[in-house]
C-alpha positions as CSV (number, residue, x, y, z in Angstrom):
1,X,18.2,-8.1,-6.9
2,X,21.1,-5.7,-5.9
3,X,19.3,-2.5,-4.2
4,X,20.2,0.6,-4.7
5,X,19.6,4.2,-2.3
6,X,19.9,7.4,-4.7
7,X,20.3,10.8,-2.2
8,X,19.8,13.2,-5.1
9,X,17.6,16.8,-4.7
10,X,17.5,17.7,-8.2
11,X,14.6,15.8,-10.1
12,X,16.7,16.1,-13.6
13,X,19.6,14.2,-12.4
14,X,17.3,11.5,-9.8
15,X,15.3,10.1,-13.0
16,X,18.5,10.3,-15.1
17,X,20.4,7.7,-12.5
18,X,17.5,6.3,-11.4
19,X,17.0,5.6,-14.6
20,X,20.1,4.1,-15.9
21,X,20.4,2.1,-13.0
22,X,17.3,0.5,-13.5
23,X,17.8,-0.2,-17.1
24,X,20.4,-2.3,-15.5
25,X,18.3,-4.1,-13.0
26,X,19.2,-2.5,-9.9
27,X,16.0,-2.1,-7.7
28,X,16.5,1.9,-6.9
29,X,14.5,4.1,-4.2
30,X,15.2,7.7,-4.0
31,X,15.0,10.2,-1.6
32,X,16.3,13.9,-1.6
33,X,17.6,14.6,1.7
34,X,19.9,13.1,4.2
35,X,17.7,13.4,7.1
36,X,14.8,11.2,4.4
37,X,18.1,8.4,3.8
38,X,18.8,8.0,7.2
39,X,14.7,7.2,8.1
40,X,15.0,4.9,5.3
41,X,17.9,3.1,6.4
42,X,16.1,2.7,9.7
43,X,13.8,0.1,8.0
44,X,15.8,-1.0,4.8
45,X,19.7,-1.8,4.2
46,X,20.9,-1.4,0.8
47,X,23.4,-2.9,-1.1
48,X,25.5,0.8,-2.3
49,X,24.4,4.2,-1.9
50,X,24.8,7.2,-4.6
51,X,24.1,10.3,-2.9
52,X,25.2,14.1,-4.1
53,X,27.7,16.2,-1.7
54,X,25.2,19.5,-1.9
55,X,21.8,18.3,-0.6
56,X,19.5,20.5,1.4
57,X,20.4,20.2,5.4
58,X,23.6,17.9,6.1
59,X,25.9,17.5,2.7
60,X,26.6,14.2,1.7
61,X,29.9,14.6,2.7
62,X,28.5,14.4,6.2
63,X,26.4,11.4,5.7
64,X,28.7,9.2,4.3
65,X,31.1,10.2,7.7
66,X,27.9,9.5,9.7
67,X,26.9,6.2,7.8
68,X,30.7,4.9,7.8
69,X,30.5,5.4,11.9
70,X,27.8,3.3,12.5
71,X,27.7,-0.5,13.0
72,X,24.5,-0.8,11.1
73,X,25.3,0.8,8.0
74,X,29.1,0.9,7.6
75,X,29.6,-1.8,5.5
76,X,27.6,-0.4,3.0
77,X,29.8,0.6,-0.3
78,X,28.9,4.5,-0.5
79,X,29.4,6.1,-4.3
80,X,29.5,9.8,-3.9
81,X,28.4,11.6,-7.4
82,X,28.8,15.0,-7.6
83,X,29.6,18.3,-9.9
84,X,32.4,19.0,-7.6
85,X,35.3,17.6,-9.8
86,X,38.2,19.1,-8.3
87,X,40.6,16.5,-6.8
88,X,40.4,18.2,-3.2
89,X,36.8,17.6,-3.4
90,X,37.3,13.4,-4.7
91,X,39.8,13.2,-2.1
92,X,38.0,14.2,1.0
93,X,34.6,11.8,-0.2
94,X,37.1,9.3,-0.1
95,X,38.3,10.1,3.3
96,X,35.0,10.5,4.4
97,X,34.5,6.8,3.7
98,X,33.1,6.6,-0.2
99,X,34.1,3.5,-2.1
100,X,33.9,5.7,-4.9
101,X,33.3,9.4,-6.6
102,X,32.1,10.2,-9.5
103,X,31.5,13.6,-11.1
104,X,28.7,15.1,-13.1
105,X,27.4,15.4,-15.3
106,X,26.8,12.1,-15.4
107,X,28.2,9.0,-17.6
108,X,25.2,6.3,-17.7
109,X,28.1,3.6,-18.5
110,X,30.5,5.1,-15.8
111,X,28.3,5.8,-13.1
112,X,26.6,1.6,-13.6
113,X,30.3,0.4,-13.6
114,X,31.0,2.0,-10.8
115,X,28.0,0.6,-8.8
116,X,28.2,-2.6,-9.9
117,X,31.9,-2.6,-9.0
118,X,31.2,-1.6,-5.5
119,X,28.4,-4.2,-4.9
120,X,29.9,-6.9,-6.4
121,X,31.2,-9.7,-3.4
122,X,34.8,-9.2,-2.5
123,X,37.7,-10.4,-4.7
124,X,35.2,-10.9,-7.4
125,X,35.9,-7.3,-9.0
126,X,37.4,-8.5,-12.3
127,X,34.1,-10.4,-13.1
128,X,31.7,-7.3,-13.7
């Protein structure tokens, strides 16, 4: 089962993508800081991460720059979902090292697309 990391601090929008994901039978654990997600990824590799950009303490701006500099976890796909829509904001997640940005609020069909896009084995992306 493909195993998902949520980095969400507001408890509205954790259950709602916690809960679409597993509707879809991802295996999801949440946390709501950065400093919680890295502790956890001391002990437990996922297979994609969706985290927010404003968490409290480091943004997730800065932990997917982190993640994407360390041999342990930069290979995995990192899905940044956030209310910040403007293109400036997609474009630097993406140069921080996301896979993927998506923007809230969020689209149950668009955000499980999206995962399942990024954890699906490479050149197999048309078969989702």
């Amino acid at each position: 089962m493909t195993s998902i990391l949520v980095i969400e601090d507001n408890p509205t929008e954790a259950d709602l993508m916690i809960g679409c994901l597993r509707q879809s039978g991802f295996d999801v654990h949440n946390v709501s800081t950065a400093e919680a997600a890295k502790v956890l990824l001391e002990h437990k590799i996922f297979d994609a991460i969706v985290t927010d950009v404003v968490l409290p303490g480091q943004s997730g701006f800065g932990l997917c720059r982190e993640l994407k500099n360390q041999n342990t976890t930069a290979h995995i796909p990192i899905v940044i979902c956030s209310s910040k829509s403007a293109k400036i904001d997609k474009n630097w997640g993406l140069k921080q090292g996301a896979s993927a940005y998506v923007t809230k609020p969020i689209d149950r069909e668009e955000l499980i697309n999206t995962v399942r896009k990024v954890t699906l084995p490479s050149g197999k992306a048309g078969l989702a």
